[in-house]
C-alpha positions as CSV (number, residue, x, y, z in Angstrom):
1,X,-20.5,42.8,3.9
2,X,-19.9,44.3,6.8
3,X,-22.4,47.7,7.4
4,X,-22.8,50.3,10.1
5,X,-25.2,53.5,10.6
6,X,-24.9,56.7,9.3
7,X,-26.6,60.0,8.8
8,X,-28.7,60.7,5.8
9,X,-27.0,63.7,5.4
10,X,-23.9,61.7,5.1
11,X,-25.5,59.8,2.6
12,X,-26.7,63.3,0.7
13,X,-23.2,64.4,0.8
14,X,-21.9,61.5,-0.8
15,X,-24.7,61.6,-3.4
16,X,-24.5,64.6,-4.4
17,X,-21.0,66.2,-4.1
18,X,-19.3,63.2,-4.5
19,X,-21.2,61.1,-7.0
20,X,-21.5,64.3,-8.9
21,X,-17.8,65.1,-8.9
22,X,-16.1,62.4,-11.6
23,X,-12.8,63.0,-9.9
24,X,-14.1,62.3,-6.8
25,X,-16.4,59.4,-7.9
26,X,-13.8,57.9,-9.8
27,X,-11.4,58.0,-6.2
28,X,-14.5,56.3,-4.3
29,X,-15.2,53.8,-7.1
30,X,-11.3,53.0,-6.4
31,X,-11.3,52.7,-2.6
32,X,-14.4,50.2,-3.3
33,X,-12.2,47.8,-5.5
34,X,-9.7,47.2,-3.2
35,X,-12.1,46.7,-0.5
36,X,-13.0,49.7,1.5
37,X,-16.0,51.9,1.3
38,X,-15.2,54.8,3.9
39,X,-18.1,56.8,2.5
40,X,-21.4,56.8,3.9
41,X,-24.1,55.3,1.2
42,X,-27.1,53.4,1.4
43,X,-27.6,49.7,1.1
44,X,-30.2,48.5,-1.5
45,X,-31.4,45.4,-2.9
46,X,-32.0,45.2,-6.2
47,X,-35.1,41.9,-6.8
48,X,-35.8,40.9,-10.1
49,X,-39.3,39.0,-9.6
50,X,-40.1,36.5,-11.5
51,X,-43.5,34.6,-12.0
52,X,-44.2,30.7,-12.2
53,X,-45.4,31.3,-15.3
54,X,-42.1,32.8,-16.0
55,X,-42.9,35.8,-16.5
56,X,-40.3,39.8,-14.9
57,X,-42.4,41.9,-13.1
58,X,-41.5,45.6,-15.0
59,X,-42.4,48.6,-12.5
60,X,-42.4,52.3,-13.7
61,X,-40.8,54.5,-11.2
62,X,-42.4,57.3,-9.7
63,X,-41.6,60.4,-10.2
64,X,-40.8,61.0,-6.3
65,X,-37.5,58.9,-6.5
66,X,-35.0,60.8,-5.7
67,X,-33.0,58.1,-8.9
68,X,-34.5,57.5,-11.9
69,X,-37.8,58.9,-11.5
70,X,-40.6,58.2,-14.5
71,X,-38.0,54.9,-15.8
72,X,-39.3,51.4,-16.3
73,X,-36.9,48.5,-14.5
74,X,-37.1,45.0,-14.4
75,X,-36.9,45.3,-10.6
76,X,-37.9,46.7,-7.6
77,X,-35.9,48.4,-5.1
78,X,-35.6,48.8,-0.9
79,X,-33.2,50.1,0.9
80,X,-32.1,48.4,3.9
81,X,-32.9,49.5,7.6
82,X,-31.9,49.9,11.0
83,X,-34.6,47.5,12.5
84,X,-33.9,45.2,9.3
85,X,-30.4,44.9,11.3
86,X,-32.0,45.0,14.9
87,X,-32.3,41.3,15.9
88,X,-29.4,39.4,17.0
89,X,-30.6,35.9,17.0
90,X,-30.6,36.3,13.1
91,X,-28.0,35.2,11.1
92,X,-27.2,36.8,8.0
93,X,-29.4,35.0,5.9
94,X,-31.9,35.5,8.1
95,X,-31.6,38.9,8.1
96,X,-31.4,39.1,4.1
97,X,-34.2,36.9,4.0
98,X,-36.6,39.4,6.5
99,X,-35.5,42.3,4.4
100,X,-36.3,40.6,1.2
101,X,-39.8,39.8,3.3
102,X,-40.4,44.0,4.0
103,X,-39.6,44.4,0.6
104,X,-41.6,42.2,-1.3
105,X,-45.4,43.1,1.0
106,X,-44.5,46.8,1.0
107,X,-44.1,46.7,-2.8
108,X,-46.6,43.8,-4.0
109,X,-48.3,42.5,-1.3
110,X,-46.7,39.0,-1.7
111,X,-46.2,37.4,1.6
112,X,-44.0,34.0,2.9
113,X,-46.9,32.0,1.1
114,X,-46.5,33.5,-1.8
115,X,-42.4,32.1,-2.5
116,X,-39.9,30.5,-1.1
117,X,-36.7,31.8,0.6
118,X,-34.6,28.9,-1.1
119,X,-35.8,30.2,-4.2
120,X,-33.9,33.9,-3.6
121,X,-30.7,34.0,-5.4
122,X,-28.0,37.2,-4.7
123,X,-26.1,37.7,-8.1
124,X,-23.9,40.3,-6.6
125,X,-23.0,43.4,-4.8
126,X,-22.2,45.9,-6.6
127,X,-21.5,50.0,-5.9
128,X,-24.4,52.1,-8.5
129,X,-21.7,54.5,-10.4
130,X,-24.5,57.5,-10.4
131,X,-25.0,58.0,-6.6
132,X,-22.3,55.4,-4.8
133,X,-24.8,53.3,-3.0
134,X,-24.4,49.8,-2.3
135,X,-26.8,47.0,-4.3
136,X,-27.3,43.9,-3.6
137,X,-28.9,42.2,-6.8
138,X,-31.5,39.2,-6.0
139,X,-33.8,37.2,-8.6
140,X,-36.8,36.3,-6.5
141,X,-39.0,33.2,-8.1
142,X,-42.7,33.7,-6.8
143,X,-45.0,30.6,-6.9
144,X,-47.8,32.3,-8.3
145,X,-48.2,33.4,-11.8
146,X,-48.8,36.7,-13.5
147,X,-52.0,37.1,-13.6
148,X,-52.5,36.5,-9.5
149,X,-49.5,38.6,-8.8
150,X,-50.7,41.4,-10.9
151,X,-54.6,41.1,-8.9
152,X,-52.4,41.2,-5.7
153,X,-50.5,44.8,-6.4
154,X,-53.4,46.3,-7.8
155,X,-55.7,44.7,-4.7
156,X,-53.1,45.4,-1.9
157,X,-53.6,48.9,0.3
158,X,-49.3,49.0,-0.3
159,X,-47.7,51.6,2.3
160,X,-45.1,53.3,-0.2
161,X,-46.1,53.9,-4.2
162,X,-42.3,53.6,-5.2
163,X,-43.5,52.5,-8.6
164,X,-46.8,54.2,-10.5
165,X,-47.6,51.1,-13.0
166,X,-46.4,47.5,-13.8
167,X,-46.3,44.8,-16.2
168,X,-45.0,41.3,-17.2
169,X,-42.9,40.2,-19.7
170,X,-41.4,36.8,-20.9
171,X,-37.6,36.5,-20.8
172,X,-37.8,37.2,-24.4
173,X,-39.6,40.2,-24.0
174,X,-37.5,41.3,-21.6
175,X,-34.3,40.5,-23.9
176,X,-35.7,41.9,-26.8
177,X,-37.4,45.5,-24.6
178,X,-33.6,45.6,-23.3
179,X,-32.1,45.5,-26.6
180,X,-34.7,48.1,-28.6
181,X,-37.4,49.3,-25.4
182,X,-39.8,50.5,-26.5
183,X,-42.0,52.0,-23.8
184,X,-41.2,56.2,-22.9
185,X,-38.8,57.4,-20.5
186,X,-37.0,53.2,-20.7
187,X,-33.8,53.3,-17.8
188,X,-34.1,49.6,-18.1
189,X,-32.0,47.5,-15.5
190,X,-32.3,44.3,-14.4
C-alpha cells in the first residue's frame, strides 16, 4: 500500500457525500478494484485479539464513533497516523508493527511484553463499503490470558474510551454470537 496525507475534510467529503451516494460509491468501490484509490480516506487497522487461553476480546463501541456507535465487534480499531509514518529508518513492518504497538496500549494497556510481533498476522486490506476507508485486518495473539487482560483494561488510565465495555468469548462463542448474537445493538465484525 502505498499512502499519502490528506485533509480531514477530504476524508468527510468522501464519507459523507460519497459513501452516502450508491452511484458514487459503487464508481469508488470500482476505481479500488483495479487498483487506484484517488479518494481521500482513512487507514485503519482492524485487530482481532485473541487470548492464550484462546479466548476474542468483544468491545462495545461508544456511542462517540462517528461508525457504528453502541455495536459490539470482535475487534478493536485505530486509525493510522502521520507520526505512525514519520521515521524513516523503519521499514514497513516496522512501521505496522509500532502502529499495532499505539493501538494495542491506547486501547488495553497491553505493551511489547505482553505479545509478540511474530505473532501479528494481516488477513487483508480491504475498502469498508459504508464510509470508503481503508482496513487493514490483523489477528493479534497476546500471551496472557483473559482474565489478566481483562484486569489490565479495567486497571489501565487508557487515553481514548473508543469502546464503553468488553468481554471474552471462546471461538465457539464467537461462531455461535456471529450466527444468532444475542447481546443489544450486535454490528458484529470480526
Amino acid at each position: 500500500l502505498e499512502v499519502q496525507r490528506c485533509r480531514y475534510s477530504q476524508v468527510q467529503f468522501t464519507n459523507h457525500r460519497l459513501a452516502t451516494d450508491h452511484t458514487r460509491r459503487q464508481r469508488c468501490l470500482q476505481q479500488a478494484q483495479d487498483g487506484e484509490i484517488p479518494f481521500a480516506n482513512v487507514l485503519v487497522v482492524h485487530m482481532v485479539v485473541v487470548t492464550s487461553d484462546e479466548h476474542i476480546l468483544a468491545t462495545l463501541s461508544s456511542t462517540k464513533k462517528d461508525y457504528f456507535g453502541n455495536c459490539w465487534s470482535f475487534s478493536i480499531e485505530e486509525q493510522l497516523r502521520v507520526d505512525d509514518l514519520s521515521n524513516n529508518n523503519v521499514t514497513v513492518r516496522g512501521r505496522i508493527a509500532q502502529w499495532i504497538d499505539r493501538a494495542l496500549v491506547e486501547e488495553l494497556g497491553v505493551t511489547r511484553t505482553d505479545y509478540l510481533v511474530e505473532n501479528v498476522r494481516a488477513l487483508s486490506v480491504f475498502i469498508e463499503g459504508h464510509n470508503l476507508n481503508c482496513g487493514l485486518c490483523c489477528v493479534v495473539r497476546l500471551s496472557i490470558d483473559a482474565a489478566t487482560t481483562g484486569a489490565m483494561i479495567a486497571a489501565t488510565l487508557r487515553q481514548d474510551y473508543e469502546f464503553t465495555n468488553y468481554n471474552f468469548y471462546t471461538f465457539d462463542q464467537a461462531v455461535d454470537m456471529l450466527r444468532s448474537p444475542t447481546l443489544p445493538r450486535v454490528c458484529l465484525s470480526l
